[in-house]
C-alpha positions as YAML, in Angstrom:
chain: A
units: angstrom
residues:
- id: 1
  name: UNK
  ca: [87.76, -13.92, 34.29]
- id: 2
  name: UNK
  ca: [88.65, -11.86, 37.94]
- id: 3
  name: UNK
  ca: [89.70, -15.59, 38.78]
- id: 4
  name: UNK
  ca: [92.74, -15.61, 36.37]
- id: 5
  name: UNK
  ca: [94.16, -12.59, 37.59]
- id: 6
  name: UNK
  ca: [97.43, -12.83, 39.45]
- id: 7
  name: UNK
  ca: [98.15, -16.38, 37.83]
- id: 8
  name: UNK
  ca: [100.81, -17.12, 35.04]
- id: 9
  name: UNK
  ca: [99.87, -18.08, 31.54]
- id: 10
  name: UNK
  ca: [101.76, -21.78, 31.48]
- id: 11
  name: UNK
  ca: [103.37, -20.91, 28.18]
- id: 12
  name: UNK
  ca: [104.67, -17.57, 28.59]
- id: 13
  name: UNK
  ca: [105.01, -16.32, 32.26]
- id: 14
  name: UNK
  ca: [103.77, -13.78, 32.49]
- id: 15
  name: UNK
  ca: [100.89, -12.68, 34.74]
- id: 16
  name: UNK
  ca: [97.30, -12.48, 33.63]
- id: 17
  name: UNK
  ca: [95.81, -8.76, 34.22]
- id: 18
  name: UNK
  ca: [92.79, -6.91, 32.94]
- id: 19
  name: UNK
  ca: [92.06, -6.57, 29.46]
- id: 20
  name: UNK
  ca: [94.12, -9.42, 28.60]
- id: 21
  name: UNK
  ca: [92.55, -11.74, 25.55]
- id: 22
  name: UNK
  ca: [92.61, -15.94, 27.75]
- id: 23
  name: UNK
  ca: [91.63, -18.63, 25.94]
- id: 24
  name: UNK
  ca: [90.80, -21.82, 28.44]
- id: 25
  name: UNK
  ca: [92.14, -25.42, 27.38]
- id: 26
  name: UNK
  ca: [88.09, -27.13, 27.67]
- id: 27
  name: UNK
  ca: [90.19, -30.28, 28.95]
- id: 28
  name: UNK
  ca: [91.77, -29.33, 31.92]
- id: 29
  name: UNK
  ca: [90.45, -25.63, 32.54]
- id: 30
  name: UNK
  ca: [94.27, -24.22, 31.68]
- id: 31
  name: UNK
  ca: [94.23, -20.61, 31.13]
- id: 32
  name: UNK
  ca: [96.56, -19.19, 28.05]
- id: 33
  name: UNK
  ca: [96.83, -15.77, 26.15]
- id: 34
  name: UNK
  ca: [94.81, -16.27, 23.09]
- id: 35
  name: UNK
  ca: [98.53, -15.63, 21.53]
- id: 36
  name: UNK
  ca: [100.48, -18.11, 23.34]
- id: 37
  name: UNK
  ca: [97.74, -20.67, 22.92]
- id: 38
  name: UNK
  ca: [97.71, -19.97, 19.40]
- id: 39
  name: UNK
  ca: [101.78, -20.35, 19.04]
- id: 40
  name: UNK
  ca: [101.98, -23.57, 21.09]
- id: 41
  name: UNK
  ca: [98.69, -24.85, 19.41]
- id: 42
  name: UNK
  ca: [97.95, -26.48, 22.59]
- id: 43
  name: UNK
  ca: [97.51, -26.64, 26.04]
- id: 44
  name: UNK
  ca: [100.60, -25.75, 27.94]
- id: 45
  name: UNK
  ca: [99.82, -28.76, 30.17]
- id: 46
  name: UNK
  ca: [98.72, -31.34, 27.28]
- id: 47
  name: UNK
  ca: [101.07, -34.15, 29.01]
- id: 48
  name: UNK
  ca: [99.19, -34.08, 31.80]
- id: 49
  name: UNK
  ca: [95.58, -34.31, 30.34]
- id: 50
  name: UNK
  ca: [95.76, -38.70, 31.19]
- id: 51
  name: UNK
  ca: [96.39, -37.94, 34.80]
- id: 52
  name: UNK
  ca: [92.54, -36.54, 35.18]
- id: 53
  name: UNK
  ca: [95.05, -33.13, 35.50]
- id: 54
  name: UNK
  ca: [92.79, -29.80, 36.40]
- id: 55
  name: UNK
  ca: [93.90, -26.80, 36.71]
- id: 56
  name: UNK
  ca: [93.74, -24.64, 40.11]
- id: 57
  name: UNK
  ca: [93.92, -20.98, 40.29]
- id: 58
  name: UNK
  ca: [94.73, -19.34, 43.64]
- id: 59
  name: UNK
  ca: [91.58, -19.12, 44.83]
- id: 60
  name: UNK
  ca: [89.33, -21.43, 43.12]
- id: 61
  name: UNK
  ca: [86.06, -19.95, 41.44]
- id: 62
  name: UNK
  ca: [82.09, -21.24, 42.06]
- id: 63
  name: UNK
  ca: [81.22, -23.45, 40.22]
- id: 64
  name: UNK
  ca: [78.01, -22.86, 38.03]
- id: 65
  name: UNK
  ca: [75.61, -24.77, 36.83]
- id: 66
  name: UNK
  ca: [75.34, -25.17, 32.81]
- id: 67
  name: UNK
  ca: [72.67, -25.58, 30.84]
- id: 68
  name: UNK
  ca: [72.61, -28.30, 28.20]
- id: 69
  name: UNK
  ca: [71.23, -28.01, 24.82]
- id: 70
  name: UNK
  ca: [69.47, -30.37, 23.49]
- id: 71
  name: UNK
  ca: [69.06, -29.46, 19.60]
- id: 72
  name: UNK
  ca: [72.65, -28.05, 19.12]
- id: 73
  name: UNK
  ca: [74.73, -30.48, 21.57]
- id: 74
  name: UNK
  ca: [75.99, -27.55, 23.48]
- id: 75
  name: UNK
  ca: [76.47, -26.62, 27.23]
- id: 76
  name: UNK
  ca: [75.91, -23.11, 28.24]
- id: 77
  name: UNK
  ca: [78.10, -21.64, 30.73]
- id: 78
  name: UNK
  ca: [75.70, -20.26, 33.50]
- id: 79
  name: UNK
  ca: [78.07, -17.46, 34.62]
- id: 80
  name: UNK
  ca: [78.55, -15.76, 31.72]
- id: 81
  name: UNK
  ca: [76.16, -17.65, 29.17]
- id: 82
  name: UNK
  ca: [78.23, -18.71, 26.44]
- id: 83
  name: UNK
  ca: [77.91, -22.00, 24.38]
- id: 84
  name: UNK
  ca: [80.58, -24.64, 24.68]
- id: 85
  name: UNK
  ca: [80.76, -28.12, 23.10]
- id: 86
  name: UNK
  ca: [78.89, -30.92, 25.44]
- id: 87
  name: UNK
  ca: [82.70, -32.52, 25.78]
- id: 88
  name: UNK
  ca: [84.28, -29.35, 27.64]
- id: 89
  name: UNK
  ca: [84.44, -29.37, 31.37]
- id: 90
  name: UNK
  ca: [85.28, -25.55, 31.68]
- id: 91
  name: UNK
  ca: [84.07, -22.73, 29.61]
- id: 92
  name: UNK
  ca: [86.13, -21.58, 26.77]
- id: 93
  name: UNK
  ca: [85.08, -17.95, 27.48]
- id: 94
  name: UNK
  ca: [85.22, -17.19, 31.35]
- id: 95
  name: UNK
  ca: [87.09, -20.78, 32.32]
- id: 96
  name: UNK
  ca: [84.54, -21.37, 34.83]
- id: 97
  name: UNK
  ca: [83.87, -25.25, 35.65]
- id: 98
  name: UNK
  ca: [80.76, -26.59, 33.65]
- id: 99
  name: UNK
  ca: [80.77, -29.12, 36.75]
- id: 100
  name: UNK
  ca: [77.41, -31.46, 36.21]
- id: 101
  name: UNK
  ca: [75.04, -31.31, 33.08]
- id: 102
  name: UNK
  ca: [71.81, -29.59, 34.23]
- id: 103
  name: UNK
  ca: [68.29, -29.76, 32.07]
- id: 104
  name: UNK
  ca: [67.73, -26.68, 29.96]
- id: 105
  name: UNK
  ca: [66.60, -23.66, 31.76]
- id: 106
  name: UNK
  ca: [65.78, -21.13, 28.46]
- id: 107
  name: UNK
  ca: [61.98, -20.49, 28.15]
- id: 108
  name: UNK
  ca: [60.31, -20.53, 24.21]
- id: 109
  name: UNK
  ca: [60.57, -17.10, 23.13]
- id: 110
  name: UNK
  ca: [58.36, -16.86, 19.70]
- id: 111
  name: UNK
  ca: [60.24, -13.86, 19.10]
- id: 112
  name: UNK
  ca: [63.25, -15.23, 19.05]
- id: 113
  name: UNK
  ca: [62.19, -17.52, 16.55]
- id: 114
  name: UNK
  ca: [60.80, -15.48, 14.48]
- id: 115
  name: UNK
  ca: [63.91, -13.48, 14.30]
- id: 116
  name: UNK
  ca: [65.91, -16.55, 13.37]
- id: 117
  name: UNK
  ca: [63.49, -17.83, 10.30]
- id: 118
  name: UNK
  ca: [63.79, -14.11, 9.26]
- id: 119
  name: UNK
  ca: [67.45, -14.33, 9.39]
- id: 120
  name: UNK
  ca: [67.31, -18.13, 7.71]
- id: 121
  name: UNK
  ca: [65.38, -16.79, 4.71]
- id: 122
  name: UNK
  ca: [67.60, -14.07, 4.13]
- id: 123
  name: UNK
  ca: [70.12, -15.70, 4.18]
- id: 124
  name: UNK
  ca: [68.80, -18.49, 1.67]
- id: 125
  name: UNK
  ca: [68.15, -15.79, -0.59]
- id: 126
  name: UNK
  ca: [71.18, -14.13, -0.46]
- id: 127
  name: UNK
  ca: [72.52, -17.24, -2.35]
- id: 128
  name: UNK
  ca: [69.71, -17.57, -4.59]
- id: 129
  name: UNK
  ca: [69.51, -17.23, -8.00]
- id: 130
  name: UNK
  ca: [66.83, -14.73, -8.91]
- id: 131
  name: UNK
  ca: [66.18, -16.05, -12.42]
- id: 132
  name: UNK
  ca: [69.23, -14.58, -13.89]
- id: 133
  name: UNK
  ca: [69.92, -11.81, -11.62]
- id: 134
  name: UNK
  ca: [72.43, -11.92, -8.28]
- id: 135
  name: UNK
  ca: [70.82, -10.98, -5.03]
- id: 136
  name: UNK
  ca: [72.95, -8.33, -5.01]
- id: 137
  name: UNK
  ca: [71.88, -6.82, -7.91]
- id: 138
  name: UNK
  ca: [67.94, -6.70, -6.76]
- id: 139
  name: UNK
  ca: [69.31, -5.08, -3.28]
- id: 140
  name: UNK
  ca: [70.28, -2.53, -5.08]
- id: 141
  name: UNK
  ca: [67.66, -1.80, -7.09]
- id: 142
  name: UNK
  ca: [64.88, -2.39, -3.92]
- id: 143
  name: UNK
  ca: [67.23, -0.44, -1.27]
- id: 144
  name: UNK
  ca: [64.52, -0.28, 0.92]
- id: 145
  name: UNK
  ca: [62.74, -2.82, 2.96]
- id: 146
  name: UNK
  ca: [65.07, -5.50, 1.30]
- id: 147
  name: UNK
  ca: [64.52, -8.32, 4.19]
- id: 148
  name: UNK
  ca: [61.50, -8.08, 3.16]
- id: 149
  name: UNK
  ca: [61.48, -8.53, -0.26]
- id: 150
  name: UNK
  ca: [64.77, -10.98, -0.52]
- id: 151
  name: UNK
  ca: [62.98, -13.76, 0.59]
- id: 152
  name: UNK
  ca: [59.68, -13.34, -1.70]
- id: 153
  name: UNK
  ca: [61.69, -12.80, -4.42]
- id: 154
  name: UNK
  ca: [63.48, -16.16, -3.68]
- id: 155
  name: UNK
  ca: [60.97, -17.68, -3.77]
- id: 156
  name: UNK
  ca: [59.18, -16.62, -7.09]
- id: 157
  name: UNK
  ca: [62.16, -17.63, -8.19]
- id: 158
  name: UNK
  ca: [61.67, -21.35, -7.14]
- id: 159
  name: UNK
  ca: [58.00, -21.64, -8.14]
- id: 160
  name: UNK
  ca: [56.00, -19.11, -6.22]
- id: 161
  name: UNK
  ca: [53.17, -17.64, -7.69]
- id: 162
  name: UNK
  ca: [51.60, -14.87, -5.36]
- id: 163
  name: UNK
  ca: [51.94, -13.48, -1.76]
- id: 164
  name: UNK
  ca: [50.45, -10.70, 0.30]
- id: 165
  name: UNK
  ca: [51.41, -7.61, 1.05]
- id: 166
  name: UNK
  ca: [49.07, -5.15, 2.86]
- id: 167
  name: UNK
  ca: [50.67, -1.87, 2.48]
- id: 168
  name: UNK
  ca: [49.29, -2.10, -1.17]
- id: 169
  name: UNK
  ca: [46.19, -2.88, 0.08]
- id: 170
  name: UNK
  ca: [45.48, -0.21, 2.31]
- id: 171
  name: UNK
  ca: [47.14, 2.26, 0.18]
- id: 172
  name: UNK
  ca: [46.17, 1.22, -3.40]
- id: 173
  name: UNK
  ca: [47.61, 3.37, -6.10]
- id: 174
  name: UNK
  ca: [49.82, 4.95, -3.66]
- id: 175
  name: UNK
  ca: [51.97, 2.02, -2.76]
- id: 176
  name: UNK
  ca: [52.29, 1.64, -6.39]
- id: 177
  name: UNK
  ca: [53.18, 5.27, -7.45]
- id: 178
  name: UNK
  ca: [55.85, 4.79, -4.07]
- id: 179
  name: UNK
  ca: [57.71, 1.63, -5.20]
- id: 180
  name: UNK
  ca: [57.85, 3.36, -9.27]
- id: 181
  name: UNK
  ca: [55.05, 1.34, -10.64]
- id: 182
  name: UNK
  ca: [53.90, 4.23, -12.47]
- id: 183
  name: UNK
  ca: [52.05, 2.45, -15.44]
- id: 184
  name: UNK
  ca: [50.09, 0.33, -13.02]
- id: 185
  name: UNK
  ca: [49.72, 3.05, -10.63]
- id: 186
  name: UNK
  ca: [48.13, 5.22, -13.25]
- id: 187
  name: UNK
  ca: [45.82, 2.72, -14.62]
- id: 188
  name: UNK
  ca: [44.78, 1.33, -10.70]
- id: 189
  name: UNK
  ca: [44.06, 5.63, -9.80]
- id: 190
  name: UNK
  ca: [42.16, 5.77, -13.19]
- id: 191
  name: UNK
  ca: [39.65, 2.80, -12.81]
- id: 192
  name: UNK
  ca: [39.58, 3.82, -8.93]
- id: 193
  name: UNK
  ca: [38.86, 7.36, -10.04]
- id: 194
  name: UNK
  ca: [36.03, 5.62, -12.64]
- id: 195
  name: UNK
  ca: [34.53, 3.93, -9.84]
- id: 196
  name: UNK
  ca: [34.24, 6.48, -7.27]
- id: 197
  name: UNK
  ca: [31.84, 8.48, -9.76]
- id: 198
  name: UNK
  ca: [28.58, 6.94, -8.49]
- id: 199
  name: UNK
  ca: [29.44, 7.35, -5.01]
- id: 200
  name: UNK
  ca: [30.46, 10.97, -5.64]
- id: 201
  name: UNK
  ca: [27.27, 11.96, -7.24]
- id: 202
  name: UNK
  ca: [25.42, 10.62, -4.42]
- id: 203
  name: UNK
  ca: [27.83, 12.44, -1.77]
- id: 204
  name: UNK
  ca: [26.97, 15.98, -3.72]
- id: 205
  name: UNK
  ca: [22.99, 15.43, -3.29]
- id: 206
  name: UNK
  ca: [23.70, 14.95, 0.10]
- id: 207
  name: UNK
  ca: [25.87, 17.78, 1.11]
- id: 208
  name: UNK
  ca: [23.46, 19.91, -1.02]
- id: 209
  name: UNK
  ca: [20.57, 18.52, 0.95]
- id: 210
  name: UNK
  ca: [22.17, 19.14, 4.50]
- id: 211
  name: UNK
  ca: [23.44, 22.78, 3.04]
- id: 212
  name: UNK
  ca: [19.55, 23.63, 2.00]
- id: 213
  name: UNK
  ca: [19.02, 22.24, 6.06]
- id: 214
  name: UNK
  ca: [21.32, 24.44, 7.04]
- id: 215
  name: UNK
  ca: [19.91, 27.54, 5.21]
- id: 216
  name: UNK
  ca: [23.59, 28.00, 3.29]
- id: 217
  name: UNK
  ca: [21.34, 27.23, -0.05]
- id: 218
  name: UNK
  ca: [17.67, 27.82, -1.17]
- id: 219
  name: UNK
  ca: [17.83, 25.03, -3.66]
- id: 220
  name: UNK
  ca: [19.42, 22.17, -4.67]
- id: 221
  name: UNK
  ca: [21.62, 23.54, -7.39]
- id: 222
  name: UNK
  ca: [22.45, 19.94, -9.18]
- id: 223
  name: UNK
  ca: [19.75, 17.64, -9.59]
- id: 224
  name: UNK
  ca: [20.94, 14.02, -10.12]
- id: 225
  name: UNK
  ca: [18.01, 11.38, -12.10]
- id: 226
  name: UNK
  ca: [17.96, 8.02, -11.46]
- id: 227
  name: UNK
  ca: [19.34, 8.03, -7.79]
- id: 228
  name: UNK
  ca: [18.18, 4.50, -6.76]
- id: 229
  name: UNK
  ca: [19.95, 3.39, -9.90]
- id: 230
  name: UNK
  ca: [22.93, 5.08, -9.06]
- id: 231
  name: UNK
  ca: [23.23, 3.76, -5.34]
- id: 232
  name: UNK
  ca: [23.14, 0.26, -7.06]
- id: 233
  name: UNK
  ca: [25.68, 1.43, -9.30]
- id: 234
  name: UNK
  ca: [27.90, 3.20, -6.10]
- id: 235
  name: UNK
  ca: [27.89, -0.55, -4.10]
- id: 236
  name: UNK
  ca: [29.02, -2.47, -7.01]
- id: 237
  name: UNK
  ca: [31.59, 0.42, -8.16]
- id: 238
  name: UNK
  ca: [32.66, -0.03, -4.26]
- id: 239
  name: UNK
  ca: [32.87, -4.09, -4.30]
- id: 240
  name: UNK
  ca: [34.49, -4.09, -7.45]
- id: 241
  name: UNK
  ca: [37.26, -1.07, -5.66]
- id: 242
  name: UNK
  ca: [38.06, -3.92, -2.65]
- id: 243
  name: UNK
  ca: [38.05, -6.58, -5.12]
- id: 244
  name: UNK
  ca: [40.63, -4.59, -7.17]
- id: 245
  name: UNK
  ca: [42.65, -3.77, -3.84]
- id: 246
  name: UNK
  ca: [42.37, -7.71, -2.77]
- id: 247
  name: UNK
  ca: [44.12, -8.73, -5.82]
- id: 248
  name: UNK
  ca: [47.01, -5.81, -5.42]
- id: 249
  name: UNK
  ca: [47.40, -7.44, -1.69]
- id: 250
  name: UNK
  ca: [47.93, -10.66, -3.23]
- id: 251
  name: UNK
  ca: [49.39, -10.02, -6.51]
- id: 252
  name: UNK
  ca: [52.08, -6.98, -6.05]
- id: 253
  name: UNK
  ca: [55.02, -8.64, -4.55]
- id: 254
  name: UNK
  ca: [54.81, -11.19, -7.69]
- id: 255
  name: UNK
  ca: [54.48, -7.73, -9.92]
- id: 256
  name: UNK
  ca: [57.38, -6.31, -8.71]
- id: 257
  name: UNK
  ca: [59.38, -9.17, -8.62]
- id: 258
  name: UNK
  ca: [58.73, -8.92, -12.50]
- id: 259
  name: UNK
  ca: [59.84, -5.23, -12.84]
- id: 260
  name: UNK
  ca: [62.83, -5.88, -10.76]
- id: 261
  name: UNK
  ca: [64.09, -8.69, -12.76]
- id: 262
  name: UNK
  ca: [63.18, -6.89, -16.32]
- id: 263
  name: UNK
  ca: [64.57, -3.60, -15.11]
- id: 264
  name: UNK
  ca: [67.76, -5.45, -14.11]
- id: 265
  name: UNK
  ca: [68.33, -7.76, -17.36]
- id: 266
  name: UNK
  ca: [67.53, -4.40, -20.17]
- id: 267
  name: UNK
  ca: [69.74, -2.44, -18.03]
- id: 268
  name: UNK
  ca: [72.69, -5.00, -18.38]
- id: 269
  name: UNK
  ca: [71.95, -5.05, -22.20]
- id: 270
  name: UNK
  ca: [71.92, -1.23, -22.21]
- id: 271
  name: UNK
  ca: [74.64, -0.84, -20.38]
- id: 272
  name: UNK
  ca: [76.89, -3.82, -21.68]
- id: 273
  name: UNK
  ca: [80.26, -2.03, -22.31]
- id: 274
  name: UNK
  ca: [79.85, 0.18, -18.46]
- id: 275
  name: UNK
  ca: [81.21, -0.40, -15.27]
- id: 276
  name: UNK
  ca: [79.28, -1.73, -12.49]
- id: 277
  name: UNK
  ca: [79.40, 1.42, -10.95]
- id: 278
  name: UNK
  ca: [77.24, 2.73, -13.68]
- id: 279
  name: UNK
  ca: [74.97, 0.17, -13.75]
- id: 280
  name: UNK
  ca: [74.73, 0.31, -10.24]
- id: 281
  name: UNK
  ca: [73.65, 4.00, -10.25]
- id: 282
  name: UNK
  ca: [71.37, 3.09, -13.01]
- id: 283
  name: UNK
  ca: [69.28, 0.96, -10.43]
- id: 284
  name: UNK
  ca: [69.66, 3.50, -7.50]
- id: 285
  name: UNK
  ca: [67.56, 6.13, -9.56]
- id: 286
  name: UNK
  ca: [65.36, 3.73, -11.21]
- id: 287
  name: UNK
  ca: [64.39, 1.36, -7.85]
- id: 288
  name: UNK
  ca: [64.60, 2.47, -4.31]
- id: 289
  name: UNK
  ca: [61.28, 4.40, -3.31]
- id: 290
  name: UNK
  ca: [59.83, 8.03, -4.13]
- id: 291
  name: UNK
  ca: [56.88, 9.80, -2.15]
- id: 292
  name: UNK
  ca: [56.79, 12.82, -4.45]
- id: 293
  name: UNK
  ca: [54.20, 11.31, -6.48]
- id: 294
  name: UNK
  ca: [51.89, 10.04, -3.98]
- id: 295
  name: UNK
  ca: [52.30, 13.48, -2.36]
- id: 296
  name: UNK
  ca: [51.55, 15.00, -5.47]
- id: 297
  name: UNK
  ca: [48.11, 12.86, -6.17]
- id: 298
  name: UNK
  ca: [47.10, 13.64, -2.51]
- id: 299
  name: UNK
  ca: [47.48, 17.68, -2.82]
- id: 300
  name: UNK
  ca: [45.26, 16.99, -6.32]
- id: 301
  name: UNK
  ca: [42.71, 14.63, -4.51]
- id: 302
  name: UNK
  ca: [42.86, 17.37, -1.92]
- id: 303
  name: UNK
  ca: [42.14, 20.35, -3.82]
- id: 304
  name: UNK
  ca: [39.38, 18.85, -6.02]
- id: 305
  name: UNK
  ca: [37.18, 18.85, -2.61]
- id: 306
  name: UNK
  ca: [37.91, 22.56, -2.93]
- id: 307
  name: UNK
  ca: [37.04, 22.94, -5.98]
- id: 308
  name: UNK
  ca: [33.45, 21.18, -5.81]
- id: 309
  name: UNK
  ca: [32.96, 23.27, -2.68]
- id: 310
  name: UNK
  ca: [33.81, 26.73, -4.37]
- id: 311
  name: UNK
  ca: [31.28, 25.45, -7.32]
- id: 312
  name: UNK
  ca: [28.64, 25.40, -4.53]
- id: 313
  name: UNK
  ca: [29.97, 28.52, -2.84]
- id: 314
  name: UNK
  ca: [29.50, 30.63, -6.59]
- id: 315
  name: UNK
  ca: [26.32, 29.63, -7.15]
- id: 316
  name: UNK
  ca: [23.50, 32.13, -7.15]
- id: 317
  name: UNK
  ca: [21.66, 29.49, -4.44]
- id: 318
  name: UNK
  ca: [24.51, 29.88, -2.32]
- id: 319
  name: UNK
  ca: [23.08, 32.42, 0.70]
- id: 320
  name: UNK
  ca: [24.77, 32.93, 4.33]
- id: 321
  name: UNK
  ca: [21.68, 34.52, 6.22]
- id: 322
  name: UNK
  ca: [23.36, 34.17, 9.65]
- id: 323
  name: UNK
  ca: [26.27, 35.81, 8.82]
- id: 324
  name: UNK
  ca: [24.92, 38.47, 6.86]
- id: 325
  name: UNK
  ca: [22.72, 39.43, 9.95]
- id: 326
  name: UNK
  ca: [25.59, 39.41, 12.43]
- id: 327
  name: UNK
  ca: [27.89, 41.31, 9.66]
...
């Protein structure tokens, strides 16, 4: 815009400085204060447009190349890069001549696309019907992570049946206790829990085997029978712990969708005669996230290792030779 500077808007006079808001007339290049333009509702110098008129400033500015879009119809302004239609001969922004139509210069940027299909899809679900319930109303409820979720839950509501999501995958249980799946989370920690029996009996023969190594015991204080049995029963509790996980991965998004909508349509029924603000802090404490529970089964996963250590520590087997020496 330095090229405007010390020239008159047409309409008004008065000279173009710094800061001022110009609008450019894409016919003949005509510089106007967004205001005037917007009073006169055209170009100050419309009657001349059939004489091929263009506009000069005092010293005219280079002319830059443009780059043409093909899939939107658009030329971009190569001096300050904004979009104009393929018709305009200067740029609406910066008034700098488009001069002649150039092949595209932008190289594929898979980011960039990415970004705008995320954007698309939230979008679309924004003005989606969620089987009953407004968009705005599962927003609230989810709070966090919603461009994630939006989408999926669009799409469940148009016929979806499943989709993946790894974080309850990896994290099992954990995710589930997180998002407020409590029911599920307690019976997914139970059967895990179930499972991991086999494979825990078989850990404590061998940390009781490396202690007697080690001279911390003089005998194995727990024998365990049937221990070929039991490593048969430790890789199928183990395949059927990945196989539960797999179908949490595939299955959760589609789960919560579920709660969401349910939680949603009893707490309208509850709530009936309340404002929206009520029913609105109704979803706030019942959705959204909470790590105090998956904190909580950590510390207790934690201090059972403790526990089965100070079993093994109290037992009359237990003996520290070394230490008693150098004590």
């Amino acid at each position: 815009m330095q090229s405007f500077f010390g020239n008159p808007c047409p309409y008004c006079g008065k000279n173009f400085a710094e800061g001022d808001d110009i609008v450019v007339c894409p016919e003949c290049g005509t510089p106007h204060h967004r205001d005037c333009y917007k009073e006169h509702s055209a170009c100050a110098n419309e009657e001349k447009h059939g004489e091929n008129y263009e506009w000069k400033p005092a010293s005219t500015p280079q002319v830059h190349q443009p780059e043409v879009s093909h899939n939107t119809g658009t030329v971009v302004c190569s001096h300050c890069g904004t979009e104009n239609p393929s018709s305009s001969h200067y740029c609406h922004s910066c008034g700098a001549p488009l001069g002649e139509r150039t092949q595209p210069r932008r190289e594929y940027n898979p980011e960039d696309e990415f970004q705008r299909e995320r954007e698309r899809l939230i979008s679309e679900s924004l003005n989606s019907d969620l089987n009953g319930i407004s968009p705005k109303e599962a927003a609230i409820f989810v709070r966090s992570n919603i461009g994630y979720f939006l989408p999926r839950f669009a799409a469940f509501s148009k016929g979806a049946k499943f989709d993946t999501n790894f974080s309850a995958f990896f994290f099992s249980y954990l995710y589930l206790f997180y998002r407020k799946m409590y029911g599920l989370g307690l019976a997914v920690f139970a059967a895990t829990m179930i499972l991991n029996i086999p494979t825990l009996l078989l850990d404590l023969v061998t940390i009781q085997e490396q202690y007697v190594e080690m001279g911390l015991l003089s005998q194995i204080i727990w024998e365990i029978p049937h221990q070929q049995e039991l490593a048969i029963y430790s890789i199928i509790a183990n395949l059927l712990i990945w196989a539960m996980r797999i179908a949490l991965m595939v299955f959760f998004n589609r789960l919560y969708y579920s709660k969401v909508v349910g939680k949603i349509e009893n707490a309208r029924t509850a709530f009936a005669k309340e404002s929206e603000s009520v029913i609105s802090e109704f979803f706030r404490k019942k959705g959204g996230t909470s790590m105090v529970v998956p904190i909580i089964i950590c510390c207790l996963t934690f201090a059972a290792s403790f526990v089965l250590a100070g079993l093994i520590v109290s037992s009359e087997f237990f003996i520290l030779p070394e230490i008693t020496n150098i004590l």
